[in-house]
C-alpha positions as CSV (number, residue, x, y, z in Angstrom):
1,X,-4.2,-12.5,-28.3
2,X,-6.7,-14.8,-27.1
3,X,-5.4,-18.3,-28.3
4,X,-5.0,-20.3,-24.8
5,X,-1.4,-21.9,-26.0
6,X,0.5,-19.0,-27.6
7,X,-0.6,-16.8,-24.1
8,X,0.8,-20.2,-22.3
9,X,4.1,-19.6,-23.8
10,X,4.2,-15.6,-23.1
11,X,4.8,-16.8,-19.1
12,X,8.0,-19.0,-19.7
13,X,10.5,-16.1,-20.4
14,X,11.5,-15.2,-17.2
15,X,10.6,-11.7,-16.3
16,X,13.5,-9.8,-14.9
17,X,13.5,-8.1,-11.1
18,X,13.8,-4.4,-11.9
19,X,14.4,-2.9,-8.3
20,X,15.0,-5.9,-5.9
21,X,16.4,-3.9,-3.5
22,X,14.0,-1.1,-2.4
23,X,11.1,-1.5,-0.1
24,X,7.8,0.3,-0.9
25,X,6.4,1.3,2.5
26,X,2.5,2.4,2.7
27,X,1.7,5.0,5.3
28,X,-1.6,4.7,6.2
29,X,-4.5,7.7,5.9
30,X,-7.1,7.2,8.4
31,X,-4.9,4.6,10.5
32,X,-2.0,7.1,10.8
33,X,-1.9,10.4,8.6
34,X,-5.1,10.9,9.8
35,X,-3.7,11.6,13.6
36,X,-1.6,14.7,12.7
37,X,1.9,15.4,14.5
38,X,1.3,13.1,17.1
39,X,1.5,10.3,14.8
40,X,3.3,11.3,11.3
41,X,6.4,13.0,13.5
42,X,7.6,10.1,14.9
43,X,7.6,8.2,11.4
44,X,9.1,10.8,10.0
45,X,12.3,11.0,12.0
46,X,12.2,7.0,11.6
47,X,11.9,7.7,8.2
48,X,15.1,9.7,7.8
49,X,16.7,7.3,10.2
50,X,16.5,4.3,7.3
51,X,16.9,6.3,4.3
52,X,20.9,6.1,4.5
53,X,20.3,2.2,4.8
54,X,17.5,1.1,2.7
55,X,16.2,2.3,-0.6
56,X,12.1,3.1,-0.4
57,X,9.0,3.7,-2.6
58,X,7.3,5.6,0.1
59,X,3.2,5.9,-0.7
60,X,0.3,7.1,1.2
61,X,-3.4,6.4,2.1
62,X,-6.2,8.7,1.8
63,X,-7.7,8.4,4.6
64,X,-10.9,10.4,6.5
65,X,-11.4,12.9,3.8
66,X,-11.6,10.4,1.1
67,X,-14.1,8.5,2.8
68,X,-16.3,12.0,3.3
69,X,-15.7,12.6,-0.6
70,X,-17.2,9.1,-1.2
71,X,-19.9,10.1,1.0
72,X,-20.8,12.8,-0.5
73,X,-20.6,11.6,-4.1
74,X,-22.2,8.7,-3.7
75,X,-25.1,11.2,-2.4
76,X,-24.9,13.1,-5.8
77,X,-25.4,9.9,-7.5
78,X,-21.5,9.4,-9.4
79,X,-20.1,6.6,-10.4
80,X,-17.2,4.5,-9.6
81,X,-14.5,6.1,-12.0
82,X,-15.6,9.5,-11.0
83,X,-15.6,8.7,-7.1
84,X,-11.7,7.4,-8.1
85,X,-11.0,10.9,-9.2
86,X,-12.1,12.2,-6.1
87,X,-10.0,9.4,-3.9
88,X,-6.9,10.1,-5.9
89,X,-6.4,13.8,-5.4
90,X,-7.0,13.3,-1.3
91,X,-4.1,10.2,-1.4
92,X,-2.2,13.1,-3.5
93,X,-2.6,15.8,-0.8
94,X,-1.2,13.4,1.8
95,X,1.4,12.4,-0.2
96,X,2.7,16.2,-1.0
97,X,2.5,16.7,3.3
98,X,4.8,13.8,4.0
99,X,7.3,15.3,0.5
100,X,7.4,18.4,2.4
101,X,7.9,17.1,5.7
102,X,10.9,15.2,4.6
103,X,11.7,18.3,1.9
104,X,15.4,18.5,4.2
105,X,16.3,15.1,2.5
106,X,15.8,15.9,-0.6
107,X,12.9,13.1,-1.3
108,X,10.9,13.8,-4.4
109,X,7.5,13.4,-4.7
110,X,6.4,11.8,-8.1
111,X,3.8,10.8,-10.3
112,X,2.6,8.1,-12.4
113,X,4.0,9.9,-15.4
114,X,7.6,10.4,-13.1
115,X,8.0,6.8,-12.6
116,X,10.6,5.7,-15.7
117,X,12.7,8.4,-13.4
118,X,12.4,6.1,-10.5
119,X,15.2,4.0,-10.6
120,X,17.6,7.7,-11.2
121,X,15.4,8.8,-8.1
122,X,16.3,5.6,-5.9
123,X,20.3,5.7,-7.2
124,X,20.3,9.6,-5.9
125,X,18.0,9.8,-3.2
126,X,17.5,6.1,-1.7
127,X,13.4,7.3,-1.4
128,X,10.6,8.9,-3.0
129,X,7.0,9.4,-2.4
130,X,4.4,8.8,-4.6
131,X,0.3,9.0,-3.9
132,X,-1.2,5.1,-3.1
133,X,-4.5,5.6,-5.5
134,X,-3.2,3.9,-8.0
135,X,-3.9,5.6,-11.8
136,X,-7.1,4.0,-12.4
137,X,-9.3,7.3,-12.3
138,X,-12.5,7.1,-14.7
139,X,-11.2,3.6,-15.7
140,X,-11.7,2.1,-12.0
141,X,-13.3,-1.0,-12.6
142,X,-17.0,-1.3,-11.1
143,X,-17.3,-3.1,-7.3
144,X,-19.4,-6.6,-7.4
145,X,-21.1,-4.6,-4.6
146,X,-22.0,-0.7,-4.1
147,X,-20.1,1.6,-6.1
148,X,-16.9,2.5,-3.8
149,X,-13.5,1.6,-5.8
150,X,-12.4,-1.4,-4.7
151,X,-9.0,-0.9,-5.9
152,X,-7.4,2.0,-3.7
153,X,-4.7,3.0,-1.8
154,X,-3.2,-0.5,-0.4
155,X,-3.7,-1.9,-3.9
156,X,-2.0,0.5,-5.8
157,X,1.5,0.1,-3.3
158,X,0.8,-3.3,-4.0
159,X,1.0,-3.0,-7.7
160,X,4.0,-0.7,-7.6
161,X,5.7,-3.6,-5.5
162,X,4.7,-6.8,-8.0
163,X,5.7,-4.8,-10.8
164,X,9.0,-3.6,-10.1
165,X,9.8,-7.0,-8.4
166,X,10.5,-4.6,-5.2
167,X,12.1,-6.4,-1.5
168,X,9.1,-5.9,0.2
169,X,5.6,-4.8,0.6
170,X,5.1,-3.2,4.0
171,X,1.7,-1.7,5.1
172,X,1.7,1.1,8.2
173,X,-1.1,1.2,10.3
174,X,-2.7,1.7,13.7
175,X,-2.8,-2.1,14.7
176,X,-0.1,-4.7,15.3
177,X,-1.8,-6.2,12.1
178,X,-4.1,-8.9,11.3
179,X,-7.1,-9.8,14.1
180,X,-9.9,-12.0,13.8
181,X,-11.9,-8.4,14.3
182,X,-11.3,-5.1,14.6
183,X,-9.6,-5.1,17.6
184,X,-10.8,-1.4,18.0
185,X,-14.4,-2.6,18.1
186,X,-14.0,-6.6,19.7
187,X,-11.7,-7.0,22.8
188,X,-11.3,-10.2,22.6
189,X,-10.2,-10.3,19.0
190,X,-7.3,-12.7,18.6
191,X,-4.2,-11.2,16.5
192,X,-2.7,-13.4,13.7
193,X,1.3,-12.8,13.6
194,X,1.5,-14.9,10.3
195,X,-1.3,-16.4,7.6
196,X,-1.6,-17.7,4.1
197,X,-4.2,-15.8,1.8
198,X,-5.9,-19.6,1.2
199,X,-6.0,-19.6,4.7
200,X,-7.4,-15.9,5.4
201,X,-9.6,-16.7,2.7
202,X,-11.3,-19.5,4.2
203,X,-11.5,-17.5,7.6
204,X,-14.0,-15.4,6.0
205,X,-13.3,-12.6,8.0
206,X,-15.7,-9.6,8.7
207,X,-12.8,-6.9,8.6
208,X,-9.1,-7.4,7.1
209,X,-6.2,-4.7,7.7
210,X,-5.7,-4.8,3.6
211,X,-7.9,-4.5,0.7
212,X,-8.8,-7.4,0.1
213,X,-8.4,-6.7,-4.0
214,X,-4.3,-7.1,-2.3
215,X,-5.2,-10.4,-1.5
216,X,-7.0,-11.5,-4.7
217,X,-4.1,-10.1,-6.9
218,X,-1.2,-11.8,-4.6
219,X,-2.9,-14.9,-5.9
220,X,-1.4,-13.9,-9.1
221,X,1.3,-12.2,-8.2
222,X,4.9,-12.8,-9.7
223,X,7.1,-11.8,-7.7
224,X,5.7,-10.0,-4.8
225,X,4.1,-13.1,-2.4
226,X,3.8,-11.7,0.3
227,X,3.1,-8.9,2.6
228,X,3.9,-7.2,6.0
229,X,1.7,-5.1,7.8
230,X,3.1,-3.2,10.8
231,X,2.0,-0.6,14.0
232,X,3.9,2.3,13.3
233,X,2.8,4.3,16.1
234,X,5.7,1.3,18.0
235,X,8.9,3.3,17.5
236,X,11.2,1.0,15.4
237,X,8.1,-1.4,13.8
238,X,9.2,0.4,10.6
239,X,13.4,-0.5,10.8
240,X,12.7,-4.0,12.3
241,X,10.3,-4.8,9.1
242,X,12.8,-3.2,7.1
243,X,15.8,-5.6,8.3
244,X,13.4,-8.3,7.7
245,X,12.6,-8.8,11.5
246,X,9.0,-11.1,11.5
247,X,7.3,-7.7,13.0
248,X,3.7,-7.4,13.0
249,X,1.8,-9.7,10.7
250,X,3.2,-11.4,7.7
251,X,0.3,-12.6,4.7
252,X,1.7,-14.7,2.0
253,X,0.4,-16.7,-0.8
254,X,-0.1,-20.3,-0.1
């Protein structure tokens, strides 16, 4: 298992596309769950709009309260994998809001241990929604900095897209996507409609829209190389990234 030639020859089997055509979509926590009715409403009737069209891993952030659970634990002095717990059950409360709201579809909510039912749940529903965190917990590896997990939400849609070969990877937030700053904080940020990850990379940049673990493992990445991230408080953002409309800001390996 750690001979550098027989791993060599583990890569030329080609691996096959399991669901090539569903979409996962990531719903952001503190970018849009975060903002109550005003916000999640309007997705959700978008939402229902595209389920007869398009089949979707549906995943959410965890937002605000997550960040004050960090807070707090970091205070009491625990450690990464225990501060991954505590993320994981706030991405699972949001998740268990949106099932509800869209509980008239008949979209099931499902957990890691669900997902070998996916494929039935695509076939009967076109959608499910599963919690972003992905199932790290007390085995979250440590940060090179600080001790807040540095694989989260965005990385664990990620994963579910690379692994199951999925159509597309597309992030919902509060922004039109990718600035040179936050554009909440710089005015004169300067938004970037499409980039490479060698080139974001070399930018350097104080604050990205995605974790940047995303970036790292797109470097890697099989089959998903690339990713879309989109304002979903714009009415129609999520169907045009959906049709594969260049909406928002598109990151791709390169």
């Amino acid at each position: 298992m750690t001979d550098e030639q027989l791993l060599s020859q583990t890569s030329k089997p080609e691996t096959i596309q399991i669901l090539p055509t569903a979409n996962v979509v990531k719903i952001g926590g503190q970018s849009f769950i975060d903002r109550g009715r005003e916000a999640v409403f309007p997705i959700i009737e978008e939402l229902k709009q595209c389920i007869p069209y398009h089949k979707m891993i549906i995943g959410t952030g965890a937002g605000t309260r997550a960040r004050h659970a960090y807070s707090v634990g970091i205070d009491l002095g625990m450690p990464t994998g225990v501060l991954s717990v505590l993320g994981t059950f706030v991405s699972m409360q949001n998740a268990r809001m949106l099932h509800y709201l869209l509980a008239d579809q008949g979209i099931p909510f499902i957990e890691p241990v669900q997902f070998p039912q996916l494929p039935l749940y695509l076939a009967e529903r076109q959608a499910v929604i599963f919690f972003g965190m992905p199932p790290y917990t007390f085995w979250q590896r440590n940060p090179a900095i600080g001790r807040i997990p540095p694989n989260r939400t965005d990385t664990g849609a990620y994963l579910i897209s690379e692994v199951f070969a999925a159509k597309s990877m597309i992030y919902i937030k509060d922004e039109e996507g990718l600035y040179t700053a936050d554009p909440k904080k710089e005015k004169n940020a300067k938004f970037i409609p499409r980039i490479s990850t060698s080139e974001l990379k070399a930018m350097n940049l104080k604050d990205v829209v995605v974790e940047r673990a995303v970036l790292e493992m797109m470097e890697h990445a099989e089959h998903r190389k690339s990713i879309r991230v989109i304002n979903g408080l714009k009415q129609g953002n999520l169907t045009k990234a959906l049709n594969g409309e260049p909406v928002g800001t598109e990151i791709y390996v390169g």
